[in-house]
Every structure is written in structure tokens, then in C-alpha cells.
C-alpha positions as CSV (number, residue, x, y, z in Angstrom):
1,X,43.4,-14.0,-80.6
2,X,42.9,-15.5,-76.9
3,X,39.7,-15.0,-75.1
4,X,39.0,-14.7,-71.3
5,X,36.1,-16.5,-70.3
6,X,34.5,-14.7,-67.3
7,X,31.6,-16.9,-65.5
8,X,29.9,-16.1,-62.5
9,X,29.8,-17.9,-59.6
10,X,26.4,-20.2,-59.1
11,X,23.2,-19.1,-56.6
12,X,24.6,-18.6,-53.0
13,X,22.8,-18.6,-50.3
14,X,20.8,-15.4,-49.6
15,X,19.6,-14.9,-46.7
16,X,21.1,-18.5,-45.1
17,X,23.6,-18.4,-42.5
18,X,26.6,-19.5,-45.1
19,X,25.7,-17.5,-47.8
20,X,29.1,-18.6,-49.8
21,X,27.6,-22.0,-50.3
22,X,25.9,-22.5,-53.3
23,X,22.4,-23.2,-53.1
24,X,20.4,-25.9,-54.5
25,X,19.7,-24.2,-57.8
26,X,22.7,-22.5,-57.6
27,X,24.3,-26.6,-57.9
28,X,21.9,-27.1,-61.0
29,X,23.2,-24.1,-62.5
30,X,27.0,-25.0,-62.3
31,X,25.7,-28.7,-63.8
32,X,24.1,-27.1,-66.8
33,X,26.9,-24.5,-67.6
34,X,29.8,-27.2,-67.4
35,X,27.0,-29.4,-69.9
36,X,27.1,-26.8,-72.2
37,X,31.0,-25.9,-72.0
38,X,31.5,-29.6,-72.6
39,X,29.4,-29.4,-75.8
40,X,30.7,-26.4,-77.0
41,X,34.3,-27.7,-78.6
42,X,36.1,-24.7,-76.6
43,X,39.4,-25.9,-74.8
44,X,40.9,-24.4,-72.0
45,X,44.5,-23.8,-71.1
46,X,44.4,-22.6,-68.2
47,X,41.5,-22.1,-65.1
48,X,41.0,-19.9,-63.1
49,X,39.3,-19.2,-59.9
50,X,38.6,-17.2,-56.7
51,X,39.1,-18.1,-53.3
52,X,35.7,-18.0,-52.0
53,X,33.7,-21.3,-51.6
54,X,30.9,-20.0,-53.7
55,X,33.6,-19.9,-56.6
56,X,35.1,-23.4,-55.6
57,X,31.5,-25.0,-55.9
58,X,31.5,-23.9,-59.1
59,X,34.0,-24.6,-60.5
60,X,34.0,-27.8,-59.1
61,X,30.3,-29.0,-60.3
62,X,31.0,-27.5,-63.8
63,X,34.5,-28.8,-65.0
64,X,33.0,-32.0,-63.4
65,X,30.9,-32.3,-66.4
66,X,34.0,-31.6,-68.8
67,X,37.2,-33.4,-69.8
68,X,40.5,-32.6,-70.4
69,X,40.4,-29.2,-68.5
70,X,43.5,-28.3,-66.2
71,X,43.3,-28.2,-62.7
72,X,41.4,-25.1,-61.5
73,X,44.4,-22.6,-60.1
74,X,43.3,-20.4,-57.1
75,X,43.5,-16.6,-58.0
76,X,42.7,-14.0,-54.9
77,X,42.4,-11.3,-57.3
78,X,38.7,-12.7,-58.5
79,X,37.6,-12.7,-55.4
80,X,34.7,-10.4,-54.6
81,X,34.9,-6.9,-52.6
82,X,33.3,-7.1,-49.5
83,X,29.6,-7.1,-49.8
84,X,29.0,-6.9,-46.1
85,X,31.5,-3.8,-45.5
86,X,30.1,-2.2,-48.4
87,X,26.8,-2.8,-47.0
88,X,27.6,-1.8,-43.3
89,X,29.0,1.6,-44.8
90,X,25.8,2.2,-45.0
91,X,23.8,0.2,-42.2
92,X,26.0,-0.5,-39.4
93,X,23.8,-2.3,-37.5
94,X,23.5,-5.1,-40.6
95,X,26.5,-6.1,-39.2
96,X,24.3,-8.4,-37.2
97,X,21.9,-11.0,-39.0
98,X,19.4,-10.8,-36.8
99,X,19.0,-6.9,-37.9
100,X,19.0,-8.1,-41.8
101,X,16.4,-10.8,-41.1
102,X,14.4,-7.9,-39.2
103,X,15.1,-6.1,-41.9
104,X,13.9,-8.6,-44.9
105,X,10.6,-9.5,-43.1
106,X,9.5,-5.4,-42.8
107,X,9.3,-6.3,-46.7
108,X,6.1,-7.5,-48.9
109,X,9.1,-7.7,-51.6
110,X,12.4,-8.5,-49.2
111,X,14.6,-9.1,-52.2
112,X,13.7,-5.7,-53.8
113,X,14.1,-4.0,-51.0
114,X,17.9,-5.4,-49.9
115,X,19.0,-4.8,-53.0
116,X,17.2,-1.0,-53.0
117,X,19.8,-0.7,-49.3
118,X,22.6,-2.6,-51.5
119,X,22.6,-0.1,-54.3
120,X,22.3,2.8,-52.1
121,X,25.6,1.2,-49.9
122,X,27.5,0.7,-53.1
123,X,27.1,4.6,-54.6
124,X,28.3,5.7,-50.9
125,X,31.1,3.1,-51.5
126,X,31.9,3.8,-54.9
127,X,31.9,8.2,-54.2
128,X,35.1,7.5,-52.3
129,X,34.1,10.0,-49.8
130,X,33.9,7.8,-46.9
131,X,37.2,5.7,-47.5
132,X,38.5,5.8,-43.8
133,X,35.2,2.8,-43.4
134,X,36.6,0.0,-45.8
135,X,39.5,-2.3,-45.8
136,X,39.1,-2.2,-49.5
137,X,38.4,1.3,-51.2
138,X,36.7,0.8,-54.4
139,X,39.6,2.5,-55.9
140,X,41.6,-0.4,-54.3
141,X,39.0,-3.0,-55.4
142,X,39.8,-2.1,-59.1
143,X,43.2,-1.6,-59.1
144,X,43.3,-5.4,-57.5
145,X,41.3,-6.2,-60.7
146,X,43.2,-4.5,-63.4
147,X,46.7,-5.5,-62.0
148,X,45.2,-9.3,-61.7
149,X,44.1,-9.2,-65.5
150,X,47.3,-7.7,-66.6
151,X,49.2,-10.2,-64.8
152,X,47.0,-12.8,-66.5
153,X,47.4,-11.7,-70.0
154,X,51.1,-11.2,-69.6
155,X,51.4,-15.2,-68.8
156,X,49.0,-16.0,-71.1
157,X,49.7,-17.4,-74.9
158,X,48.5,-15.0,-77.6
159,X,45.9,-18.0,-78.8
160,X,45.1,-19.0,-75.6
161,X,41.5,-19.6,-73.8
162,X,41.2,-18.9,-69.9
163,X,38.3,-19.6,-67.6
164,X,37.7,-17.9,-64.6
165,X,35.6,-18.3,-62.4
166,X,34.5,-14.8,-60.4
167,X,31.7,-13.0,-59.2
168,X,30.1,-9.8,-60.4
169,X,32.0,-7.4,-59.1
170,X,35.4,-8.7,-60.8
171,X,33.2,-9.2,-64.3
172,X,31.8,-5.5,-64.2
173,X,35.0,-3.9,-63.1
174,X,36.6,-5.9,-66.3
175,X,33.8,-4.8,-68.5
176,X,34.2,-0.9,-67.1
177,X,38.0,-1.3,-68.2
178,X,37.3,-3.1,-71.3
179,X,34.8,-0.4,-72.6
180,X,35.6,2.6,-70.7
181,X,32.2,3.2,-69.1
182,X,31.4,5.0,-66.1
183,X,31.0,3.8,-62.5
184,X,27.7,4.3,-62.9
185,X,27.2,1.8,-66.0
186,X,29.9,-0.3,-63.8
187,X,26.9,-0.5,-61.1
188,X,24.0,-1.3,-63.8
189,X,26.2,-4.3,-65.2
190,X,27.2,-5.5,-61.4
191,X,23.2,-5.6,-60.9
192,X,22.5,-7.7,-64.1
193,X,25.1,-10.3,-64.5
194,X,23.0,-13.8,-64.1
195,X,24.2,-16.4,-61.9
196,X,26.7,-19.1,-63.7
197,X,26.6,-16.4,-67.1
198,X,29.3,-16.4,-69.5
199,X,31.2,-13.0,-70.6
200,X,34.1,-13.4,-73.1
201,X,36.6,-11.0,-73.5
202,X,38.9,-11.5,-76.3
203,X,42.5,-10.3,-76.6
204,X,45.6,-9.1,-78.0
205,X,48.4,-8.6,-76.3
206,X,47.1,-6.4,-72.8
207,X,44.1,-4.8,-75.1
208,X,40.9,-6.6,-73.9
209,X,37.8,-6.5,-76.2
210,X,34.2,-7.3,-75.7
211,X,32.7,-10.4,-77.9
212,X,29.7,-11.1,-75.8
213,X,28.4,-10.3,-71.8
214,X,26.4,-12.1,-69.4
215,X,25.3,-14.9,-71.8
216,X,23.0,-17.7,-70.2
217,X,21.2,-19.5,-73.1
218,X,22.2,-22.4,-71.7
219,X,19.3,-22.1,-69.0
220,X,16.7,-22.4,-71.6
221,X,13.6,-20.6,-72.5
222,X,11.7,-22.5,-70.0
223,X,14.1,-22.5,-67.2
224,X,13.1,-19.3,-65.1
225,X,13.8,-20.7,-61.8
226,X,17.6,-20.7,-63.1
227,X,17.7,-17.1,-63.4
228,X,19.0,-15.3,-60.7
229,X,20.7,-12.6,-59.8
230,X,21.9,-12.8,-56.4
């Protein structure tokens, strides 16, 4: 069997005004994760990896700790749906930073409370009831994903191993394929996956199984500061 190695993207930038660029921790992170690919003994056929810079960075810092990995290829279809439409579904007025920051400092607990607005956003999203308001429908978002994995597996050697590096969205629409669940497990997984986390997804033939999710040992028992969400 082949597997699919799924990682998401390091720590942006929340709350910065380039939040695709990977923050400080978020640059330790993709260090330690391409330490521990390097130690593992898994090889690589193929990379893959989104077109956003916050997937670039990653990639970038990790497979610079490894050897003898191909040549990340850029793949539009692990890209991530568009938080800030998603989010002005519901708050048109975020559409301006000034309004988020606003927003954040009305908060004891800002980080709670965006992601309190961002869950809310992606259920109204998600209903399909309000499509005419997104470029991307999120029946559109994860038809992009499943034709991108098919695509994948079709060009990919029964034995083979593929990184890709995605974001959250792309992992938990894979996972909702791979095991059937419901949108509303696909939201709970979007909300957990850790930053720079492995998810493997063995296969055979176009059937995709589930060996392990959201896996980030490699930050340590003492490491706290490394986990994050966001």
C-alpha cells in the first residue's frame, strides 16, 4: 500500500497584517517536523503543496532539514477555502481589519471569541443556504478536494508515499471522505488539527484509509508553546 501524508501548514500570522506568513513559532514548528521526517526512514516520491505562502514556508523550512526528497510540486487543489469570505458571510463589516482588531480587543479572551464568530460563519457557510455570498460554495470546496485526491491517487504508484503539504480545511474534508462522517464531525476535526500535524492516509487503488490523524509527538511533552491551532 501507498500512504498520503497530510501535514498542516506551520503557525501564521493571526491577527498580523500578512497573516499567510508563518510566524516565529510557526518557523520552529516546520524545523522540528522536517527533524523528525528526516529521522523517521520514510521516503517520499512525490511532494506536494498549496499555493499559499503559509504552505510554501513550510514546506520550505521542513524538507530543508531532509535529503533526498523531490522538488515540492505546486498543487491549487490544497489550498484552503476562503477563511475571510467564509467569515464575512457572517460579519460583513470584518472585511475591514480595523473592525477585527475592534473586534479582538472587546475580548478578555480574543482568540476564543474569533473562533466562537469563525465557527458560527462556517455552519452558515457549510448549510448551503446562502450560496449566492461565496466564490467558493462549500459544496464546491469539497468537490475541489475529492477530484484533487483522485487525480492524485490515479498518478500515484500503488507503493508509493506522497507529502502534502495543506491546511485544515483540505485535511478534514479528506478525513470526512475517508470515513464518511458528517459535516458536523468535518467542523470538529477542522477545529483540532495542530499546526505542522501529521495525518496519514493509506491506500489502495482510489480507496483511502485512515492509519493515524493529527499526530504531533514530535513537539514534545514539554513543548506547549508549539501547540497551536490557528
Amino acid at each position: 500500500m501507498g500512504s498520503l501524508y497530510l501535514i498542516r501548514h506551520a503557525q501564521a500570522s493571526f491577527g498580523e497584517s500578512d497573516y499567510d506568513a508563518l510566524s516565529a513559532i510557526g518557523q520552529q514548528q516546520a524545523v522540528i517536523l522536517g527533524q523528525m521526517l528526516a529521522g523517521s526512514g520514510l521516503r517520499f516520491d512525490r511532494v506536494l503543496q498549496g499555493s499559499m505562502k503559509r504552505h510554501k514556508e513550510t514546506a520550505r523550512l521542513c524538507l530543508t532539514e531532509m535529503s533526498g526528497t523531490p522538488e515540492p510540486e505546486t498543487a491549487d487543489w490544497l489550498n484552503e477555502f476562503d477563511h475571510q469570505a467564509v467569515l464575512c458571510g457572517l460579519h460583513p463589516d470584518f472585511a475591514d481589519p480595523a473592525k477585527v482588531q475592534a473586534f479582538l480587543r472587546k475580548h478578555p479572551e480574543p482568540a476564543k471569541a474569533f473562533h466562537k464568530e469563525f465557527e458560527k460563519a462556517m455552519q452558515r457557510w457549510m448549510q448551503g443556504a446562502h450560496e449566492a455570498d461565496y466564490a467558493e460554495t462549500y459544496g464546491q470546496f469539497k468537490e475541489r478536494c475529492r477530484r484533487g485526491v483522485q487525480t492524485l491517487l490515479q498518478q500515484t504508484p500503488a507503493d508509493g508515499n506522497v507529502l502534502l503539504f495543506t491546511s485544515g480545511g483540505p485535511i478534514a474534508c479528506l478525513m470526512q471522505m475517508t470515513l464518511e462522517l458528517s459535516d458536523a464531525m468535518m467542523l470538529r476535526l477542522n477545529g483540532a488539527i495542530v499546526n505542522a500535524s501529521v495525518s496519514r492516509l493509506p491506500f489502495n487503488g482510489d480507496v483511502l484509509f485512515l492509519s493515524y490523524f493529527n499526530d504531533h509527538a514530535h513537539f514534545g511533552k514539554t513543548s506547549a508553546p508549539l501547540l497551536t491551532f490557528r
